[in-house]
C-alpha positions as CSV (number, residue, x, y, z in Angstrom):
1,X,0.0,0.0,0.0
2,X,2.8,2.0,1.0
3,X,4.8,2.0,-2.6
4,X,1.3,2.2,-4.2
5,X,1.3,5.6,-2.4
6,X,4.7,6.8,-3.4
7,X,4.5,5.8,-6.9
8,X,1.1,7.8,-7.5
9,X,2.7,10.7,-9.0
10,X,0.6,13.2,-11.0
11,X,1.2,13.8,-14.7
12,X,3.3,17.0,-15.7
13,X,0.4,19.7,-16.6
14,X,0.6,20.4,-20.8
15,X,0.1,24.1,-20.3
16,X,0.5,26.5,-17.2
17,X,-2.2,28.4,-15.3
18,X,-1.1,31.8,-17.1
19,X,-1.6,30.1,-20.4
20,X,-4.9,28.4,-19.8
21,X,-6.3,31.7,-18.7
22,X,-4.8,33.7,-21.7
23,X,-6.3,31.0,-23.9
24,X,-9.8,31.3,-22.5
25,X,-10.1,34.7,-21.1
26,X,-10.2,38.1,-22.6
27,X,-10.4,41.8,-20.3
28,X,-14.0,43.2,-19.6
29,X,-13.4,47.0,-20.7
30,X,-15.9,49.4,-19.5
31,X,-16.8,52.2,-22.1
32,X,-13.4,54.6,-21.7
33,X,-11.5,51.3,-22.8
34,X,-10.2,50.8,-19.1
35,X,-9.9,47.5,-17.2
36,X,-13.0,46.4,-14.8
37,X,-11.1,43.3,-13.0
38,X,-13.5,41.0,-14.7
39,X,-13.0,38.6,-17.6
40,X,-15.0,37.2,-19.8
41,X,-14.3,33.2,-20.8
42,X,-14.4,33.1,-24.8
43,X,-16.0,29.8,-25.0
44,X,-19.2,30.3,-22.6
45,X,-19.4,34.4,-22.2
46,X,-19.1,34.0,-18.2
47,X,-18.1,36.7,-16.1
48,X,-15.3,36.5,-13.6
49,X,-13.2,38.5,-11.3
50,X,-9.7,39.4,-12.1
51,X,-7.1,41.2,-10.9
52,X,-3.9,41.7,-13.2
53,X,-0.7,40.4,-11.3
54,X,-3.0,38.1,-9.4
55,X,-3.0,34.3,-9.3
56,X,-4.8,31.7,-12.4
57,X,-7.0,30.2,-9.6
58,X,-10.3,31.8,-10.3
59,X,-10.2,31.6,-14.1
60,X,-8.6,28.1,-14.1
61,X,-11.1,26.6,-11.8
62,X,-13.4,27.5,-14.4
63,X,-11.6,26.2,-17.1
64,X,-11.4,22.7,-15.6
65,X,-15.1,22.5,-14.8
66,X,-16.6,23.9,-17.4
67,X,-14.2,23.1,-20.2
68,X,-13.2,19.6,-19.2
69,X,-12.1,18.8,-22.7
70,X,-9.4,21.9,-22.5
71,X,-6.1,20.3,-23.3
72,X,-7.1,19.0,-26.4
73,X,-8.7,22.0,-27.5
74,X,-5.6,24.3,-26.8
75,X,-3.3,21.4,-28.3
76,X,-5.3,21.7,-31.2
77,X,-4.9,25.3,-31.6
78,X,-1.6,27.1,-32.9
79,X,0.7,28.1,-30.8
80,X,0.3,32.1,-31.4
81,X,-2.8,31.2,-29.4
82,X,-1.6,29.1,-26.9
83,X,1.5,30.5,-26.4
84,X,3.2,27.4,-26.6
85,X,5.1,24.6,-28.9
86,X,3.6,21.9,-27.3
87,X,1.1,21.3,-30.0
88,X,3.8,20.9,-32.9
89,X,6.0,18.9,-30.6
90,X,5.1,14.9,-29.8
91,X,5.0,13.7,-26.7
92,X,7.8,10.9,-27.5
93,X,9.9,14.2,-28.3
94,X,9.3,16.1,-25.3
95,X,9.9,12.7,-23.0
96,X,12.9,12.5,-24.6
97,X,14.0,16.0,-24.1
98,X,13.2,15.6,-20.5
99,X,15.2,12.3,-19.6
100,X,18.5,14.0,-21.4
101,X,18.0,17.4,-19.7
102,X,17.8,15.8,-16.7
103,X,20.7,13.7,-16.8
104,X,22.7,16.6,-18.4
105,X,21.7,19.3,-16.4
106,X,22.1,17.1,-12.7
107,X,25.3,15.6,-14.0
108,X,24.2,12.1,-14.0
109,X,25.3,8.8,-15.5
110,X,23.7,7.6,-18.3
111,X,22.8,4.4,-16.9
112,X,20.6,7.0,-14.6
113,X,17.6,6.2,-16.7
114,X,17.6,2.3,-16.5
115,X,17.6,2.4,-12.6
116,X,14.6,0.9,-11.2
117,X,14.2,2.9,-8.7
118,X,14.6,6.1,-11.4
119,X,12.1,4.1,-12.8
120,X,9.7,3.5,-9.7
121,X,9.6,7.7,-8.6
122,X,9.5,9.2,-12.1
123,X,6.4,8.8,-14.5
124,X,8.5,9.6,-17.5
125,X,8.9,6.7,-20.2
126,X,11.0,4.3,-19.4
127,X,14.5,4.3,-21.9
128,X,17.4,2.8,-22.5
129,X,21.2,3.9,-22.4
130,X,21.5,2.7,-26.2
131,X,18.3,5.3,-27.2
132,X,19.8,8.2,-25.3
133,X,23.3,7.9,-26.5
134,X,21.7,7.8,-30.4
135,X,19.2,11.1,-29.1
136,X,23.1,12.8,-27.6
137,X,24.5,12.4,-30.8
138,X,21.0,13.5,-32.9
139,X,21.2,16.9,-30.9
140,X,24.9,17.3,-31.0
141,X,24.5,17.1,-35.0
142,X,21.3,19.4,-34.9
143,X,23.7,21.9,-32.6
144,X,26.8,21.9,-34.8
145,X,24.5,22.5,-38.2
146,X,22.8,25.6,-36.4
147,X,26.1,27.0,-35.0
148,X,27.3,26.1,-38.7
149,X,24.7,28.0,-40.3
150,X,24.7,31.7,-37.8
151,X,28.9,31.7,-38.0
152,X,29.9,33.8,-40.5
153,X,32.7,32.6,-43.3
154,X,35.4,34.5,-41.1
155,X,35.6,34.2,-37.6
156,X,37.5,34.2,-34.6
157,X,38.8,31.8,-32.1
158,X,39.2,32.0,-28.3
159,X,41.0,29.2,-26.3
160,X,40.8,28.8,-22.9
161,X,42.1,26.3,-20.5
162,X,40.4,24.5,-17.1
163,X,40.8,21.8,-15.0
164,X,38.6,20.0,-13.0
165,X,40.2,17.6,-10.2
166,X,42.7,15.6,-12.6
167,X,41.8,16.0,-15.8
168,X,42.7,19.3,-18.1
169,X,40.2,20.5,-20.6
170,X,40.5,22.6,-23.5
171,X,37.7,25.3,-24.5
172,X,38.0,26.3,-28.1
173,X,35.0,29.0,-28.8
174,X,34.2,30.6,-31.7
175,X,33.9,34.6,-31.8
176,X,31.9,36.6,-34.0
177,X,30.0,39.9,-33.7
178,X,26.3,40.3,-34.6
179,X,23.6,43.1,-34.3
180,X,22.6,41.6,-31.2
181,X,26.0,41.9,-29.6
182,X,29.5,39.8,-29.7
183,X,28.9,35.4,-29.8
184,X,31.1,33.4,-28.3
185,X,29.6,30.0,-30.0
186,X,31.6,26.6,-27.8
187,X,32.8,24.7,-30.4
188,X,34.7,22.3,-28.7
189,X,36.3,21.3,-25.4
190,X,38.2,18.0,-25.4
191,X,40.2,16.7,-22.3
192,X,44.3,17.5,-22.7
193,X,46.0,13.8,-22.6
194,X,48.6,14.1,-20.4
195,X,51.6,12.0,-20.9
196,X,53.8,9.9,-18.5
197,X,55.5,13.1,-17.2
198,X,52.4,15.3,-17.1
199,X,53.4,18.0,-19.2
200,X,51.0,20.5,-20.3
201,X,53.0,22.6,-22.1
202,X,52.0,24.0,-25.8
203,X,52.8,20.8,-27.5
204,X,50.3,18.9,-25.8
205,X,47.9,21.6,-26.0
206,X,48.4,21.6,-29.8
207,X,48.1,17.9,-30.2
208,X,45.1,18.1,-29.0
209,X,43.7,20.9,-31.0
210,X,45.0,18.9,-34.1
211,X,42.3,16.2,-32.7
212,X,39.8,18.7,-34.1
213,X,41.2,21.4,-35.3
214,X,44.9,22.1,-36.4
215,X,44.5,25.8,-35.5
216,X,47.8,26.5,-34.4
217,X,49.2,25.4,-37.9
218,X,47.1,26.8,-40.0
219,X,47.3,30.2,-37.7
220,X,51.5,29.9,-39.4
221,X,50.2,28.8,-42.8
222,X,47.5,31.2,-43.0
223,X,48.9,34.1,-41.8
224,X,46.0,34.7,-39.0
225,X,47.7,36.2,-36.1
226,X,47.0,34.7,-32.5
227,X,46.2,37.0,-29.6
228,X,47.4,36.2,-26.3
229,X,45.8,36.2,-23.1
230,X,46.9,39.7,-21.4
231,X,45.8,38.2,-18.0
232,X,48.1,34.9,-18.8
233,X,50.9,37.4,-19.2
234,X,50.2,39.2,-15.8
235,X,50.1,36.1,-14.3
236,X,53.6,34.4,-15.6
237,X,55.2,38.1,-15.0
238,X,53.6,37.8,-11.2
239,X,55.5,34.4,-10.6
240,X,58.4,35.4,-11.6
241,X,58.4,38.2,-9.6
242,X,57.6,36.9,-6.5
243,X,60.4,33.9,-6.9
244,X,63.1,35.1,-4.9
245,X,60.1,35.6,-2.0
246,X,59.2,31.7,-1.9
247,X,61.1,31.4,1.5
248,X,58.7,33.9,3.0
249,X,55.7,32.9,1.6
250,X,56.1,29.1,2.4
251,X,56.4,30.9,5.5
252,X,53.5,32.2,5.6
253,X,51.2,29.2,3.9
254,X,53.0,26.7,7.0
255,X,51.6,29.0,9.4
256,X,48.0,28.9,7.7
257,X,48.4,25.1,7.4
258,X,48.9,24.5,11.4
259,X,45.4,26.0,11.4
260,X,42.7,22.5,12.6
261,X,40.2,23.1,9.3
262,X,43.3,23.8,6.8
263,X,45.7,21.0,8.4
264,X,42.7,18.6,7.4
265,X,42.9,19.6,4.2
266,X,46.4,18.8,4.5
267,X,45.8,15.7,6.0
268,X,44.8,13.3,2.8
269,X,47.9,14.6,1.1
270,X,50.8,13.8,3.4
271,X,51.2,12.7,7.7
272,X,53.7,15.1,8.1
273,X,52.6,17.7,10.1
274,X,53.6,21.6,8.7
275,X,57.0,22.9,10.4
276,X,56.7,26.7,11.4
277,X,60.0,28.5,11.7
278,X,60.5,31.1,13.5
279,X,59.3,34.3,11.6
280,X,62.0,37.9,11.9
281,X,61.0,41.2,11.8
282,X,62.9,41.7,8.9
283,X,60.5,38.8,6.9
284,X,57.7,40.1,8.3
285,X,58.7,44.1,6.9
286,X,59.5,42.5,3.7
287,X,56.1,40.6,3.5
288,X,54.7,43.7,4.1
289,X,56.1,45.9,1.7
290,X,55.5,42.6,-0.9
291,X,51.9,43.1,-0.2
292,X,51.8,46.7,-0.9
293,X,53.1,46.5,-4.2
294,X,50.7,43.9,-5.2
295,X,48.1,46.4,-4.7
296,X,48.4,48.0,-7.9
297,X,48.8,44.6,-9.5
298,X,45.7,43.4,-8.1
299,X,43.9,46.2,-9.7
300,X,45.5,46.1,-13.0
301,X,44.5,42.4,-13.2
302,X,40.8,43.0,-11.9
303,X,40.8,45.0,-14.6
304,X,42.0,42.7,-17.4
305,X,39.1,41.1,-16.7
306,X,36.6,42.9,-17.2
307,X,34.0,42.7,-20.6
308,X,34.6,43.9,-23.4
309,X,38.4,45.3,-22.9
310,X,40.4,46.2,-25.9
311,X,43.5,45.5,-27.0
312,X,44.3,49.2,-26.4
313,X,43.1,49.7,-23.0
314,X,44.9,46.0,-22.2
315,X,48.1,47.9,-23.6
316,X,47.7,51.2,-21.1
317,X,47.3,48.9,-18.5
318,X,50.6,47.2,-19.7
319,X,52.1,50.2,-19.8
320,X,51.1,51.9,-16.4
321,X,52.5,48.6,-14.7
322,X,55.8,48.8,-16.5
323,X,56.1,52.3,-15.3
324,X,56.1,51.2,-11.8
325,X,57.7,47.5,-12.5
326,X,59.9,47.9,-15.5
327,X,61.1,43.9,-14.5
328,X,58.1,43.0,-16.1
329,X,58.6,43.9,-19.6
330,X,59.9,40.2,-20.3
331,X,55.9,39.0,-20.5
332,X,54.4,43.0,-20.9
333,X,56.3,44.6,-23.3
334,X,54.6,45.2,-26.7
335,X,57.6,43.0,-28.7
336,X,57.8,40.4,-25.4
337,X,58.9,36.9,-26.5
338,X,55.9,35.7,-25.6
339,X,53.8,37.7,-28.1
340,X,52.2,35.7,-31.3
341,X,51.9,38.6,-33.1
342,X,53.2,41.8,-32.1
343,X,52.6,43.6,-35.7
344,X,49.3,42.7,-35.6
345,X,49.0,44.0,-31.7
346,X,50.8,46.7,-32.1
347,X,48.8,47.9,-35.3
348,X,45.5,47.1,-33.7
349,X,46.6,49.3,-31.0
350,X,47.3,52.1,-33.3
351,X,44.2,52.2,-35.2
352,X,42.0,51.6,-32.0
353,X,44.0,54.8,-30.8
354,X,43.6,56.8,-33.8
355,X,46.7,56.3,-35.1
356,X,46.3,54.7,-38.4
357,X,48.8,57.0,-39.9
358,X,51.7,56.1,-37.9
359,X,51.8,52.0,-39.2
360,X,54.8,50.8,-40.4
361,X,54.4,48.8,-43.6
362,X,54.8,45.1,-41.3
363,X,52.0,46.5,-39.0
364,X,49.8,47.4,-41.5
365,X,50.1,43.8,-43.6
366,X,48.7,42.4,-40.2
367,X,46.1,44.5,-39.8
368,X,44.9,44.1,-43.7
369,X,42.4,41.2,-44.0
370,X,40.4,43.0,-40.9
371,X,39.7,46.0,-43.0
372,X,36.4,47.2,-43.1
373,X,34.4,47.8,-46.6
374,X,33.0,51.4,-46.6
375,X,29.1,49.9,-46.1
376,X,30.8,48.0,-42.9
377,X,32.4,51.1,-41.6
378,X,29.3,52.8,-42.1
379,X,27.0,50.7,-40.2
380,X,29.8,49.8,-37.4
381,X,28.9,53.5,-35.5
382,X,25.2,52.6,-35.4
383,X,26.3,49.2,-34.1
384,X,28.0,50.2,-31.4
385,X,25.4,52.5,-30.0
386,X,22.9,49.8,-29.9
């Protein structure tokens, strides 16, 4: 009796309160075109009260007793009327939808679907791992042919690197700019394999993207200059500038680590306990004065970070930190090693300034296939103040 009870679930309403009542009702207007906080059901011409921004309850009640046969009429209708899909959508369909986002959006196992008791508390269709993984593959086509079909023929390409626990992934995204605003389309993000020595350096990061996509090749063949991330930079100039202050900051960390809820942290990874030496006034002055000049490359870097930076503002940024720590130019500086392309930065920075005039003939060879057509320049001012 007990799992009888349990297992009674009711079955997922078609259409919502909101839309039953906008299906059936219509305002009662008095003469100067004004609401009365009546409504008036289309199908029988009976009155009832209403208040905009209220609840359905009132005008559904009435739906259900007097319109019993409601859910096939508003499944019959279009969906202007009904304000829904859900007549031009099967039901198989919309199971099916439901068991993926489900497992997809709770970040569950496949084999989710075939458990009995997922089968016992749910009153969705029961399905198997074999018809999901054929539906997976169905949408992912359906996905890449719509992303396909809104890209334009030339577009660029953002990676960007995460890990979660062990395993390193790789985010390759697409970036193009619309009248609604800049797309950043996710085209693909495979896992990095990392090798007996667990090096993720930029050879394993390309042989991935050669999995794929041999961007990084094709970026030499083609000419299409790479962009660098300025916050990457920051942060590689950062470690090397705090290097010779690893003494002080292990320092530091053991005395966090002697702490109960951070030593059991510490715990699972080793059974020696943290060793605190004894901390001078002279490492503790020297700390401090560290933490004062990473004030202003907090901010900088807060500010990398923020939407819809250019290349020139990343660039005064770059130079107001080299002003105060010239050390960094080895990952700041405009022709740094590091830098893909620095005729194409540096050009980009020159015509985002104004300063068209002053490219060199290298700089402006980069800068060449972005060039605008006069139509596209034209319309580019009214874009931007959308």
């Amino acid at each position: 009796m007990a799992d009888n009870i349990l297992t009674a679930t009711h079955p997922p309403a078609a259409f919502t309160p909101r839309q039953i009542a906008g299906f059936y009702f219509k305002p009662c207007l008095d003469d100067e075109g004004k609401p009365t906080g009546y409504k008036t059901c289309k199908a029988c011409g009976k009155y009832r009260k209403h208040s905009d921004g209220t609840e359905y309850t009132n005008l559904v009640s009435h739906v259900r007793s007097a319109h019993p046969n409601f859910e096939v009429d508003m499944t019959n209708a279009s969906a202007a009327e009904t304000g829904t899909l859900v007549s031009w959508v099967s039901q198989k369909t919309s199971n099916r939808y439901a068991w993926l986002r489900w497992i997809v959006m709770s970040n569950l196992p496949l084999s989710f679907c075939e458990s009995e008791l997922t089968r016992q508390y749910t009153n969705l269709p029961a399905v198997v791992v074999d018809t999901l993984h054929v539906n997976m593959e169905s949408v992912t086509r359906a996905v890449e042919k719509d992303i396909g079909t809104r890209m334009p023929m030339k577009f660029g390409i953002i990676l960007d690197g995460w890990s979660y626990g062990t395993e390193h992934f790789l985010a390759v995204c697409g970036c193009y700019e619309t009248s609604d605003g800049p797309q950043y389309p996710l085209l693909s993000m495979p896992p990095v394999i990392q090798e007996a020595d667990n090096n993720l350096t930029a050879d394993s990061h390309m042989a991935t993207i050669a999995r794929f996509l041999p961007f990084f090749r094709l970026a030499h063949i083609m000419g299409v200059p790479l962009v660098g991330c300025a916050s990457h930079r920051l942060n590689l100039a950062v470690k090397r500038f705090l290097k010779p202050h690893e003494e002080d900051l292990e320092k530091v960390l053991m005395r966090k680590l002697r702490a109960l809820k951070e030593a059991a942290k510490l715990r699972p990874e080793t059974p020696l306990p943290p060793v605190l030496r004894q901390e001078t006034r002279s490492t503790h002055r020297s700390l401090q004065m560290l933490l004062e000049e990473m004030k202003d490359i907090e901010s900088i870097s807060k500010k990398l970070q923020s939407d819809g930076l250019t290349l020139l503002q990343a660039r005064e940024l770059f130079d107001r930190l080299l002003e105060l720590k010239p050390s960094f130019a080895s990952y700041l500086a405009s022709n740094a090693e590091i830098v893909h392309s620095p005729a194409f930065e540096s050009s980009a920075v020159k015509v985002l300034d104004k300063k068209a005039e002053m490219l060199t003939r290298e700089e402006r060879a980069a800068i060449l296939p972005f060039k605008l057509s006069r139509e596209a320049a034209a319309a580019q001012p009214a874009r931007m103040q959308k």
